[in-house]
LUMTORBA-491300 format. One line per 3 residues: number of its first residue (from 1); their letters; for each residue z, x, y of N, C-alpha, C. Coordinates in steps of 0.2 Angstrom, whole numbers, plus 5000, padded with zeros to 4 digits. Example, Ala and Ser with C-alpha at 12.3 -4.5 7.8 and 13.67 -1.06 7.14 Angstrom:
2
1 = as = 5039 5066 4972 5039 5062 4978 5039 5066 4984  5035 5064 4989 5036 5068 4995 5039 5064 5000
END
This chain:
373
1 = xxx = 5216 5403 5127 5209 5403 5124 5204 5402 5129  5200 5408 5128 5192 5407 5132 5195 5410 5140  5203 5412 5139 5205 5415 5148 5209 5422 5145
4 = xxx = 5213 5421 5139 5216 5427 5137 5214 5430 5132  5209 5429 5131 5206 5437 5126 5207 5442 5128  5204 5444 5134 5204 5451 5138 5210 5452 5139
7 = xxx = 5216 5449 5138 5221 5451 5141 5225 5456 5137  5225 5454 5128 5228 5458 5124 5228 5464 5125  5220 5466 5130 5220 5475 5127 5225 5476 5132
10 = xxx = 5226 5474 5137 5232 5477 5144 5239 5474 5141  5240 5470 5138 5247 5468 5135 5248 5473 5127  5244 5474 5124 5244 5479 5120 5248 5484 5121
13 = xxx = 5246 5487 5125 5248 5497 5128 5256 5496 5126  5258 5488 5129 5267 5487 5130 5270 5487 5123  5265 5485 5118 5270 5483 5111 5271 5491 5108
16 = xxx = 5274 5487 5102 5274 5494 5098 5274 5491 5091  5271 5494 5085 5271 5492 5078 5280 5487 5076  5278 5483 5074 5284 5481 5072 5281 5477 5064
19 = xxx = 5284 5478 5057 5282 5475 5051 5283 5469 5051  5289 5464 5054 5289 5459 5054 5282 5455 5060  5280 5459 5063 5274 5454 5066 5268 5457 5065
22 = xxx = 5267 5460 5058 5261 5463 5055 5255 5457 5052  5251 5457 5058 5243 5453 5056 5239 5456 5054  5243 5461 5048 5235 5464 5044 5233 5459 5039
25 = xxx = 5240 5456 5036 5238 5452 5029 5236 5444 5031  5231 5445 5038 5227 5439 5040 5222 5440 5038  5217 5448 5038 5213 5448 5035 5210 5453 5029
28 = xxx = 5209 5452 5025 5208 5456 5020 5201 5460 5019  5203 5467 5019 5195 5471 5021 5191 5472 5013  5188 5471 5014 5184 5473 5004 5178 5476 5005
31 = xxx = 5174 5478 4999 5168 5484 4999 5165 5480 5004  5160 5486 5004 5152 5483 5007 5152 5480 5014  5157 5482 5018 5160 5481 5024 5163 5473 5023
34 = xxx = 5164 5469 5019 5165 5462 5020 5174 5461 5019  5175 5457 5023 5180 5455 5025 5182 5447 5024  5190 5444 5021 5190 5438 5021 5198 5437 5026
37 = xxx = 5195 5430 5029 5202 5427 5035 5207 5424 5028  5212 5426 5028 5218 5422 5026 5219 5413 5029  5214 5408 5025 5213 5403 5032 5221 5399 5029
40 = xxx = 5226 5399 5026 5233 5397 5027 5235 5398 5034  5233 5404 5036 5237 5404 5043 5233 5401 5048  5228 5396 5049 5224 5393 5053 5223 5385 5050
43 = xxx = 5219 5382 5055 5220 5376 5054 5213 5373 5057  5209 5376 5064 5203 5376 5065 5198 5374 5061  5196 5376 5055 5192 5375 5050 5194 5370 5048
46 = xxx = 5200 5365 5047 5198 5358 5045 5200 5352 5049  5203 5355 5056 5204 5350 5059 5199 5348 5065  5199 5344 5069 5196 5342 5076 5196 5347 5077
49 = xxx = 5192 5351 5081 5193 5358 5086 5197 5354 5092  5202 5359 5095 5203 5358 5101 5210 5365 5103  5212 5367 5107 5215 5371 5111 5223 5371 5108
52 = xxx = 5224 5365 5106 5233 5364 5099 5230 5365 5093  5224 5364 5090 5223 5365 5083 5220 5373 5082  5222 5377 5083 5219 5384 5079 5223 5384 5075
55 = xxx = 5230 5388 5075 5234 5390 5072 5238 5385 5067  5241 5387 5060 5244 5382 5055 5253 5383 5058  5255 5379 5054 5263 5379 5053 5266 5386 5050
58 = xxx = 5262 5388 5044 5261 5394 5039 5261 5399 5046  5258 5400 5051 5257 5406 5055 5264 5407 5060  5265 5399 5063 5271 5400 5067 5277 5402 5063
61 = xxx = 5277 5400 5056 5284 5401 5052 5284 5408 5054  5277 5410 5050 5277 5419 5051 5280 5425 5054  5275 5420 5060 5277 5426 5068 5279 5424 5073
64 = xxx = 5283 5419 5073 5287 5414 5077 5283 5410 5082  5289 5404 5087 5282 5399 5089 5277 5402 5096  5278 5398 5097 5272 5399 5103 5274 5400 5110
67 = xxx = 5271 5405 5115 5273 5402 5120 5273 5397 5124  5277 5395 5129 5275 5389 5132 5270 5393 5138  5266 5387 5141 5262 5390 5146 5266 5395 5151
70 = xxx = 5273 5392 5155 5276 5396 5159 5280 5400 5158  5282 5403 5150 5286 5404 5149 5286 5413 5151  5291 5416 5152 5291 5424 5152 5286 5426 5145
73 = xxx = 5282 5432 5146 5280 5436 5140 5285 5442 5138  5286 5444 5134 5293 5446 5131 5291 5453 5128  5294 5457 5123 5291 5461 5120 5289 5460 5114
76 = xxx = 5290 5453 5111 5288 5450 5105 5280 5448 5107  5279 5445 5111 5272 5445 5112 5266 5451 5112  5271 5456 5118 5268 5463 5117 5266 5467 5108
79 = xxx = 5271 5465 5105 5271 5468 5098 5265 5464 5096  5265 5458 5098 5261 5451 5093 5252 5455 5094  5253 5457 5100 5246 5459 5105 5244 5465 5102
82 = xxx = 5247 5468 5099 5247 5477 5098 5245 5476 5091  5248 5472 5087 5247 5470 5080 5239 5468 5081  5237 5463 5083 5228 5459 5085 5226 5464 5086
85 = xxx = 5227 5472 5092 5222 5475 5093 5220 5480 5087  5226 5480 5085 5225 5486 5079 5222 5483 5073  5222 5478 5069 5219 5472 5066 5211 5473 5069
88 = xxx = 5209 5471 5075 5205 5469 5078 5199 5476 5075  5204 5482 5080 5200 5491 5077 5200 5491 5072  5203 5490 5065 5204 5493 5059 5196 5487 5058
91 = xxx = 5197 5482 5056 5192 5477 5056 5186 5481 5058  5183 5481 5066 5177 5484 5069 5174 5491 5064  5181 5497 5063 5180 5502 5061 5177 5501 5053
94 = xxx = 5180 5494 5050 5176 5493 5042 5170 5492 5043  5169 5488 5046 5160 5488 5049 5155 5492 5048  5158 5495 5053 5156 5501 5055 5152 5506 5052
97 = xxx = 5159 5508 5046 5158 5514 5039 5152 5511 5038  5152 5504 5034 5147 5500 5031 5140 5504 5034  5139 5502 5039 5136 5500 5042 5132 5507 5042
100 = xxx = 5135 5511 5045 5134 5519 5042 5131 5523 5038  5135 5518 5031 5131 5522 5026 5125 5520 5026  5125 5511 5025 5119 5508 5023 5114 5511 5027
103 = xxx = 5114 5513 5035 5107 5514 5036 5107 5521 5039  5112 5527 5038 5111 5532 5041 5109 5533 5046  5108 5528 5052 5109 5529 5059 5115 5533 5064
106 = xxx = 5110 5536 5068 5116 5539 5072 5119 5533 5078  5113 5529 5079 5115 5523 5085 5118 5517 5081  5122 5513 5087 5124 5507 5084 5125 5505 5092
109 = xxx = 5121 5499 5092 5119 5492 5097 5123 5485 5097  5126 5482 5097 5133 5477 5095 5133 5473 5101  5134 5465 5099 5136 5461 5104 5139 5456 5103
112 = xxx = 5141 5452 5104 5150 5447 5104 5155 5450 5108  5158 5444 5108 5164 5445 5113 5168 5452 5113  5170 5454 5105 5170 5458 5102 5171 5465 5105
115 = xxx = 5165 5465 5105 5161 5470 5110 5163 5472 5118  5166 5468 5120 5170 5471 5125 5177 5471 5126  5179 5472 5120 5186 5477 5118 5184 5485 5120
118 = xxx = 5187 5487 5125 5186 5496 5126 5189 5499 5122  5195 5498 5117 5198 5501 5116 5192 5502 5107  5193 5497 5105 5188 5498 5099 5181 5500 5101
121 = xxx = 5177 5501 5109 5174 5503 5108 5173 5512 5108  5178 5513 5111 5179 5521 5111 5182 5525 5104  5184 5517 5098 5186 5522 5093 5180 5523 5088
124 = xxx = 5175 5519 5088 5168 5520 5085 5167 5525 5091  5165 5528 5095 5164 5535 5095 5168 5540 5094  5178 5540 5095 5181 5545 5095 5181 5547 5086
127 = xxx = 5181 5541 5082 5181 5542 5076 5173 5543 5072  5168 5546 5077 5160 5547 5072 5157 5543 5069  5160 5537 5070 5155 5530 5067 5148 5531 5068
130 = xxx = 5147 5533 5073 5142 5531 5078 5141 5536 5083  5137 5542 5082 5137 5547 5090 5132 5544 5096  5130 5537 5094 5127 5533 5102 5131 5526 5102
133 = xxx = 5133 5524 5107 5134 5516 5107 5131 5513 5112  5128 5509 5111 5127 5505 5118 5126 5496 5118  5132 5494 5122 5134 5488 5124 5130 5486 5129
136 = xxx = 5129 5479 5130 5124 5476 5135 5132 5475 5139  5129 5474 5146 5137 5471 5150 5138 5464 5149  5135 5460 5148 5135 5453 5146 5136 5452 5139
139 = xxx = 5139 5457 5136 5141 5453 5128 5142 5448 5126  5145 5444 5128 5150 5437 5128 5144 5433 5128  5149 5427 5125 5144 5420 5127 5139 5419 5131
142 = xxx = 5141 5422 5137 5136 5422 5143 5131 5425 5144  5129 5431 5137 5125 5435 5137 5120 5433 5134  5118 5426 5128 5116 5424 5124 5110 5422 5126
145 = xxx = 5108 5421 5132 5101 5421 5135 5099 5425 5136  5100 5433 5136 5097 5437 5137 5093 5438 5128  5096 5436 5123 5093 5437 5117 5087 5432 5115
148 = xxx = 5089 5425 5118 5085 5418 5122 5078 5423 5122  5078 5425 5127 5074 5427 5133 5070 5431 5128  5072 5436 5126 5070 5443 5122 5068 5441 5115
151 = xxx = 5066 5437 5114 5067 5435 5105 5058 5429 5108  5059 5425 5112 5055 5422 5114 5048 5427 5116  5051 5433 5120 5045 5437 5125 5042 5441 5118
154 = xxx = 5046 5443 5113 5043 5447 5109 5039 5444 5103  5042 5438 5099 5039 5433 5094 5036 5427 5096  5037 5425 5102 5032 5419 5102 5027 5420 5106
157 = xxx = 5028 5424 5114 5022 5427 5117 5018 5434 5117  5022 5437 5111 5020 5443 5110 5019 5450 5112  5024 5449 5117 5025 5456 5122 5027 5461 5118
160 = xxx = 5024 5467 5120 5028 5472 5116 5034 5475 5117  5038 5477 5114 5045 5480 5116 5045 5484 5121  5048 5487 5123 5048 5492 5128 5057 5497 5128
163 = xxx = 5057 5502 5127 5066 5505 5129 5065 5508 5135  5071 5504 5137 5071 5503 5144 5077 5502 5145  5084 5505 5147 5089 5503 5150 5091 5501 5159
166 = xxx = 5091 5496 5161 5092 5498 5166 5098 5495 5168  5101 5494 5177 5105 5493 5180 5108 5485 5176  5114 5483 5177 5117 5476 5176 5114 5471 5184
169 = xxx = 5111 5474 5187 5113 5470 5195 5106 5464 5194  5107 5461 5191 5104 5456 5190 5103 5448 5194  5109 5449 5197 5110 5441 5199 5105 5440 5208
172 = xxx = 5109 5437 5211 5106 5432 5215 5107 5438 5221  5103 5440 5226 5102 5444 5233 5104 5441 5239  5106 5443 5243 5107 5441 5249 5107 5444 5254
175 = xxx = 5102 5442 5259 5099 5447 5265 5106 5447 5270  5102 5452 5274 5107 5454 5282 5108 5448 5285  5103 5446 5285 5103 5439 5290 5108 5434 5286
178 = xxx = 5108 5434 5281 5111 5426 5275 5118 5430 5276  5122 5437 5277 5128 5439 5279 5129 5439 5286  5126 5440 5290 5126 5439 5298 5128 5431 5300
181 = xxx = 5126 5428 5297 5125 5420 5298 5131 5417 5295  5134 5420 5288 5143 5418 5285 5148 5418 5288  5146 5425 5294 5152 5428 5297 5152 5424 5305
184 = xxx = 5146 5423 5305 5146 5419 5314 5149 5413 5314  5148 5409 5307 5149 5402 5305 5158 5402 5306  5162 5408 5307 5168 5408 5304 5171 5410 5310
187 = xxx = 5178 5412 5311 5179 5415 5317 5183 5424 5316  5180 5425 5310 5183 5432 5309 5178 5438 5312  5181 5442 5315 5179 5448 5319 5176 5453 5316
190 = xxx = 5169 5456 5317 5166 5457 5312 5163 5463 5317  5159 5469 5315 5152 5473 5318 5149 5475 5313  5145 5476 5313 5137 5482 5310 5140 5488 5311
193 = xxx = 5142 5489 5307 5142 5498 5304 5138 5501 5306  5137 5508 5310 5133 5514 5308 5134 5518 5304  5139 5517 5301 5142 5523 5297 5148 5520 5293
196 = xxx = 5145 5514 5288 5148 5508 5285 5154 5514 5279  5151 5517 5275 5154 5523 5270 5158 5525 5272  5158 5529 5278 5163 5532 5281 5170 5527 5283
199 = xxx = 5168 5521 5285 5173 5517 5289 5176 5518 5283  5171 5513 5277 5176 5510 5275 5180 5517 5267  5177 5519 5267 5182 5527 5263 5188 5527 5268
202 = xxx = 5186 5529 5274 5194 5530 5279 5198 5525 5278  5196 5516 5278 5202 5511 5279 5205 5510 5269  5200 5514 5266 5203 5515 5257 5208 5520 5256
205 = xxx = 5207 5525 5260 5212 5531 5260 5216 5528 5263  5218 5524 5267 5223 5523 5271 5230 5517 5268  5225 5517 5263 5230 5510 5258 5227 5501 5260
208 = xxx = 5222 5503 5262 5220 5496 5265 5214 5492 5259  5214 5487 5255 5209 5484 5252 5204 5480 5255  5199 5482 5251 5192 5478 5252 5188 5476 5249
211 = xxx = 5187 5471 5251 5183 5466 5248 5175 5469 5249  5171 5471 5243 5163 5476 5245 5158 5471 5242  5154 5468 5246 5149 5464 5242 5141 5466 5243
214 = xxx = 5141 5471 5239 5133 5473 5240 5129 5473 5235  5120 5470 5239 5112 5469 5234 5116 5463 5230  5111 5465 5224 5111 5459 5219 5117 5459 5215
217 = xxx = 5119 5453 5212 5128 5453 5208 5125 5455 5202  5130 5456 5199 5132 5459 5195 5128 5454 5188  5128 5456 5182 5128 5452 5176 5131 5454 5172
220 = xxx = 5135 5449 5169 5142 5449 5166 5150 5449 5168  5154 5448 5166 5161 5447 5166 5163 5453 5169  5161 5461 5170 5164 5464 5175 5161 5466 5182
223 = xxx = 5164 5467 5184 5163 5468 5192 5160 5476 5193  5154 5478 5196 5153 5485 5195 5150 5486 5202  5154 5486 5206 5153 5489 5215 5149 5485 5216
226 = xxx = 5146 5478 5215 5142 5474 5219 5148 5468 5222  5151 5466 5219 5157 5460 5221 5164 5463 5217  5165 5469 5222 5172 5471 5219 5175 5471 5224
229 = xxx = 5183 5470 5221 5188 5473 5229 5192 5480 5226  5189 5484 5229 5192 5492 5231 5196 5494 5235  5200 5500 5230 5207 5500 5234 5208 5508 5231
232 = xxx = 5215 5513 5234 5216 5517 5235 5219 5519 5226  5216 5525 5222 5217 5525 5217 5226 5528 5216  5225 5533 5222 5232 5535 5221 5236 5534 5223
235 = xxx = 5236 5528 5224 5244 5525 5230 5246 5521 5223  5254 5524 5224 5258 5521 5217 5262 5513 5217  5260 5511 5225 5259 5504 5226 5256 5499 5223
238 = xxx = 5250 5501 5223 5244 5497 5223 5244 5495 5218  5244 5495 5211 5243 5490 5206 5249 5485 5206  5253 5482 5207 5259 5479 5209 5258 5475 5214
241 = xxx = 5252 5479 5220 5252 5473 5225 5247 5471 5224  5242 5473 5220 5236 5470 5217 5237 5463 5215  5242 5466 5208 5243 5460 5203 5246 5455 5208
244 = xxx = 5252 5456 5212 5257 5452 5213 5254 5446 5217  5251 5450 5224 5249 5449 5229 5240 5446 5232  5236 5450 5228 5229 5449 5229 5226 5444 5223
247 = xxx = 5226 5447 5216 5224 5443 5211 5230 5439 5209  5236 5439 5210 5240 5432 5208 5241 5432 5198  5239 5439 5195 5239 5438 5190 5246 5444 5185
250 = xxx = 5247 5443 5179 5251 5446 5174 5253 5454 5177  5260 5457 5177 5262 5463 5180 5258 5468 5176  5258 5465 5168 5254 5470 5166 5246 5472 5165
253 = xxx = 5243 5469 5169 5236 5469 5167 5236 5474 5172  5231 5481 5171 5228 5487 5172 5220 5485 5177  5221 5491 5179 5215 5491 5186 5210 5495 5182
256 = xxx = 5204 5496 5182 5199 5502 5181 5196 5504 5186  5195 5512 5186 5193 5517 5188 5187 5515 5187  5182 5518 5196 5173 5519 5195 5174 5527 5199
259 = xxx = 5169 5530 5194 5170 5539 5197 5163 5540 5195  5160 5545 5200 5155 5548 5199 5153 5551 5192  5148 5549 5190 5145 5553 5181 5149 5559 5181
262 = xxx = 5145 5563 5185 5145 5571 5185 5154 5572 5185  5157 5570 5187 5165 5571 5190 5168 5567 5184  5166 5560 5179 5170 5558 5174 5174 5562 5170
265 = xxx = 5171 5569 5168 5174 5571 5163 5179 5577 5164  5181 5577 5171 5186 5582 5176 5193 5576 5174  5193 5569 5174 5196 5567 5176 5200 5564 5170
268 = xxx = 5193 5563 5164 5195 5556 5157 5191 5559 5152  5195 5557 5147 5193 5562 5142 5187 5556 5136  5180 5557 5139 5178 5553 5138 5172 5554 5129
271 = xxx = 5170 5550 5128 5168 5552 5122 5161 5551 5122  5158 5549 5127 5150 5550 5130 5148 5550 5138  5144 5553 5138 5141 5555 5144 5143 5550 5151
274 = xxx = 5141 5543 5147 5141 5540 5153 5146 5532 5151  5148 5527 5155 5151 5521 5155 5150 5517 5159  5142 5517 5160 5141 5511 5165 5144 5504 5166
277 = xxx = 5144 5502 5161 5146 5492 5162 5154 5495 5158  5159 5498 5160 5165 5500 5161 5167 5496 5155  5166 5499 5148 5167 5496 5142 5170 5503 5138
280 = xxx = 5173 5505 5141 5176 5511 5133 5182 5512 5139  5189 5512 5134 5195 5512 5137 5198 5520 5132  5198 5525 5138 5199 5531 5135 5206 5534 5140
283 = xxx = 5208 5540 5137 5214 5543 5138 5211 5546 5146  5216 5545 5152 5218 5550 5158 5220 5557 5156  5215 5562 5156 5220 5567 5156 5225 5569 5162
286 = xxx = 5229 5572 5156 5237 5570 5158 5240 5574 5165  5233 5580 5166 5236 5582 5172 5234 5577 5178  5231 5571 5178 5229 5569 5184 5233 5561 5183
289 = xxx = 5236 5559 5179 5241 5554 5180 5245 5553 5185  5249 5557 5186 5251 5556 5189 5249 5555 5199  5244 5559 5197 5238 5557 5205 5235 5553 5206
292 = xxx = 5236 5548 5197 5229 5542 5201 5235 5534 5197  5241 5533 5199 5243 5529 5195 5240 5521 5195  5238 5522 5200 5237 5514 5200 5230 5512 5195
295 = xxx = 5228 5518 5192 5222 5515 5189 5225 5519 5180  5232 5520 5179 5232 5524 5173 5235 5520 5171  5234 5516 5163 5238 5513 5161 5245 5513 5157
298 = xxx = 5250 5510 5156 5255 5513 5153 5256 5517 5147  5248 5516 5144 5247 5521 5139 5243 5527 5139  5243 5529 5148 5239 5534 5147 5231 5533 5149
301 = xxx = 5230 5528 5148 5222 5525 5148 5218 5522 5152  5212 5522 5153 5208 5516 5161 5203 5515 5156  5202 5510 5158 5192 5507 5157 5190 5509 5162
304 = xxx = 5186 5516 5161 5181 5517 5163 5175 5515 5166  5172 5516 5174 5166 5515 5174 5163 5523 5176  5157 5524 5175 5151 5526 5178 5148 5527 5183
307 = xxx = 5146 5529 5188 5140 5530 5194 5135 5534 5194  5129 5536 5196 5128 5540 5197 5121 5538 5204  5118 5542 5208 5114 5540 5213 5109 5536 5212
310 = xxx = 5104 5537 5204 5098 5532 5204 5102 5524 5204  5108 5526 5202 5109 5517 5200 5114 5513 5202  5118 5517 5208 5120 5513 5214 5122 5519 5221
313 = xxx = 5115 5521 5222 5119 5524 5230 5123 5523 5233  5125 5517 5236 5128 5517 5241 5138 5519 5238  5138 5516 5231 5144 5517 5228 5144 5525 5228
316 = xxx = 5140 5527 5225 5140 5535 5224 5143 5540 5232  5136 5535 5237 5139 5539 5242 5147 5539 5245  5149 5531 5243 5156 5529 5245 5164 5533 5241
319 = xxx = 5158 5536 5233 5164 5541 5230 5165 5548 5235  5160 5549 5237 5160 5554 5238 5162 5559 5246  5163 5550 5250 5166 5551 5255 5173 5551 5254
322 = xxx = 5176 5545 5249 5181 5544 5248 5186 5553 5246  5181 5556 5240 5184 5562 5237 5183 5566 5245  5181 5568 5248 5181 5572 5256 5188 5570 5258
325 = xxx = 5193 5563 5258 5199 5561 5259 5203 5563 5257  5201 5563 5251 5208 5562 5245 5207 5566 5242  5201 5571 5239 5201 5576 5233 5198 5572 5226
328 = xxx = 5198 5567 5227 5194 5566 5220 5190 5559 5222  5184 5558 5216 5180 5556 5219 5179 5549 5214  5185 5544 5212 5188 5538 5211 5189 5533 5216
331 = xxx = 5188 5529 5214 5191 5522 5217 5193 5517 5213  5199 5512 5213 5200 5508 5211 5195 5502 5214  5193 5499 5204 5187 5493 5205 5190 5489 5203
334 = xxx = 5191 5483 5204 5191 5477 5201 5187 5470 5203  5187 5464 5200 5182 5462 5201 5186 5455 5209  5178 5454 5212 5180 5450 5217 5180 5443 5217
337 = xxx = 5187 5442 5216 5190 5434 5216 5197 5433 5215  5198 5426 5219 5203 5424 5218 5206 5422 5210  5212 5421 5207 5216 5419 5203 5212 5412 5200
340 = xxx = 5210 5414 5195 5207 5408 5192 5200 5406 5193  5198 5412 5197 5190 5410 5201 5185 5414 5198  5179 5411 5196 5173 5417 5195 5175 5423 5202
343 = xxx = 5169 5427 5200 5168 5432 5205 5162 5429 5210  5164 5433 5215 5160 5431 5220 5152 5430 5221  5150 5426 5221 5142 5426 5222 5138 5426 5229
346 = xxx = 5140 5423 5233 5138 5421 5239 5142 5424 5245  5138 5425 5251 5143 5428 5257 5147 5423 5259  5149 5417 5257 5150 5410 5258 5156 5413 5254
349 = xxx = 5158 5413 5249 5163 5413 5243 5166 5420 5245  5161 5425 5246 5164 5431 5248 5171 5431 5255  5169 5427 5259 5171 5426 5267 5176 5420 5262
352 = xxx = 5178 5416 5257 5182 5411 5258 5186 5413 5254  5185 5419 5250 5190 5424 5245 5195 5428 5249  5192 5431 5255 5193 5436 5260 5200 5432 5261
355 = xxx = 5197 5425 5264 5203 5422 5270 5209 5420 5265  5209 5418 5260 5213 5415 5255 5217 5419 5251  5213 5427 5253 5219 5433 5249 5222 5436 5253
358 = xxx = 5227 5440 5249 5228 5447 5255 5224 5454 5253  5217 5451 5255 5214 5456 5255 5211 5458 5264  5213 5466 5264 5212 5467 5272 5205 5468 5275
361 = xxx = 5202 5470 5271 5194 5470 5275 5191 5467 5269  5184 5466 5275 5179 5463 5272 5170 5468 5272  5168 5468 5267 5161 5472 5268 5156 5466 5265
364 = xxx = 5151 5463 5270 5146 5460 5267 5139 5465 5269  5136 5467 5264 5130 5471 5267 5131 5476 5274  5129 5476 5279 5132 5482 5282 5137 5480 5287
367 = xxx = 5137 5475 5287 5144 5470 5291 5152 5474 5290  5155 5473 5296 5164 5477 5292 5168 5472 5296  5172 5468 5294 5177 5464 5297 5182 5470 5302
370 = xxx = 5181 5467 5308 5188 5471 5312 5194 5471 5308  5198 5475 5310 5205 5478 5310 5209 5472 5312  5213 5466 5307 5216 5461 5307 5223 5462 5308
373 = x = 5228 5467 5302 5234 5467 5303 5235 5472 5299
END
């Protein structure tokens, strides 16, 4: 709880339908989009809250017990995961119809945790719920101040609305100087790049990981080229050594793909234009799987990002050095930190992720850690 939500969608791809571990009859869908939880199989609603009290005795009879925290994940789990996500979709898509008729909209704006399932957000497009969707990247709990914020500026001070999409890079900036001063403090070998892009596309095609920490962070739970660590999409290595070796995390958890806008739909058969905050989990088409595995899922599928030049140059130009290497214009994204750690904020945190993983270079702003091992 509150660390495995996101995990289901990547432990999903592994189940398969089985009747004996069917979580439909948990909730019941009825008109007018309303839905009721079967609470026999829960226990939250009337006891203390706490991390032992969710589920009932009724639920473990059901679908057997629990696992231990160290225990191997099995393919009963995978089933158990596949069962939630499809519950989850079927659920979203009840909604949705509702929601449809009632207002005749062609858009739908949605936030909760929810909300950052890719898999149901790609089926309210593939399925015409909805011909616009747009997610904030901070969905989650964490995002709840931006409606703070927005609820305040328009009802109490009376600002007018304004539509206006713009970038997630929201958080805290950090000058040349604030990453010049990280790296001197330390004893790792570093230069100023003249031709930062190039270096670092060559030492990505090469199979080498990098940790890129560039402008302001990111807002929200994914990593979108401001503190991410990037790695080669096509080495059949890499997600193996990612998981094993750099993140420290589950063999099955999947990497996504950042590819330039213009180029996304060469590569992923995608159901809108763009996927900036890398929220809709869509098919690879199948002639490039096998080119790019480390970011295809065992279903066939990546979470998705977006680029394009107004709204992060430097990434865009870094696609398109990389594609001059390798042919396509892809990089594995994922976010920057260690096992258990937020993502990186500071060139301080950035430089104490670097030395603590096996992660092989380092980019702070136009900085590149020398050639280690």
């Amino acid at each position: 709880m509150y660390s495995g939500e996101g995990k289901v969608m990547g432990l999903s791809a592994y189940g398969k339908i089985d009747s004996k571990l069917d979580l439909s009859p948990l909730i019941q869908l009825n008109e007018s989009g309303k839905f009721v939880i079967d609470t026999k199989f829960f226990v939250f609603q009337i006891l203390p809250w706490s991390h032992n009290n969710w589920i009932s005795k009724h639920f473990l009879k059901t679908f057997g017990p629990k696992r231990g925290k160290n225990e191997p994940i099995d393919g009963r789990h995978a089933d158990i995961a596949r069962s939630l996500q499809d519950i989850t979709d079927n659920t979203l898509m009840h909604l949705c119809t509702d929601l449809s008729h009632k207002t005749c909209s062609p858009n739908l704006c949605y936030a909760g945790g929810v909300a950052l399932n890719g898999y149901g957000n790609s089926r309210i497009l593939t399925e015409k719920k909805f011909s616009r969707l747009f997610v904030q990247p901070a969905a989650n709990d964490g995002g709840t101040s931006l409606g703070a914020a927005l609820y305040h500026s328009h009802h109490t001070l009376g600002i007018p609305r304004t539509i206006c999409e713009g970038d997630s890079f929201l958080g805290p900036h950090f000058t040349v100087e604030n990453c010049e001063k990280a790296l001197r403090a330390t004893r790792i070998p570093f230069h100023r790049s003249e031709n930062l892009v190039r270096e670092a596309a060559k030492r990505i095609f090469d199979g080498r990981i990098i940790g890129w920490f560039q402008g302001r962070m990111e807002l929200g739970p994914r990593a979108l080229g401001h503190r991410s660590i990037l790695a080669n999409p096509c080495d059949p290595r890499m997600k193996d050594h990612l998981n094993l070796c750099v993140k420290h995390r589950e063999s099955f958890r999947p990497f996504a793909p950042v590819v330039t806008e213009d180029k996304a739909e060469k590569f992923f058969d995608l159901p809108a234009a763009r996927s900036p905050y890398m929220l809709l989990i869509v098919p690879v088409r199948r002639e490039w799987r096998d080119r790019l595995p480390a970011i295809t899922h065992i279903d066939g599928t990546a979470r998705v990002q977006t680029v394009n030049p107004e709204g992060d140059p430097k990434m865009f130009e870094l696609l398109l050095e990389f594609e001059r290497l390798s042919g396509v214009q892809i990089l594995l994204n994922t976010s920057f930190n260690g096992p258990s750690e937020p993502i990186v904020c500071t060139p301080e945190d950035a430089i104490r992720t670097f030395q603590n993983h096996r992660i092989d270079d380092l980019v702070l702003e136009d900085f590149l850690t020398d050639v280690r091992f």
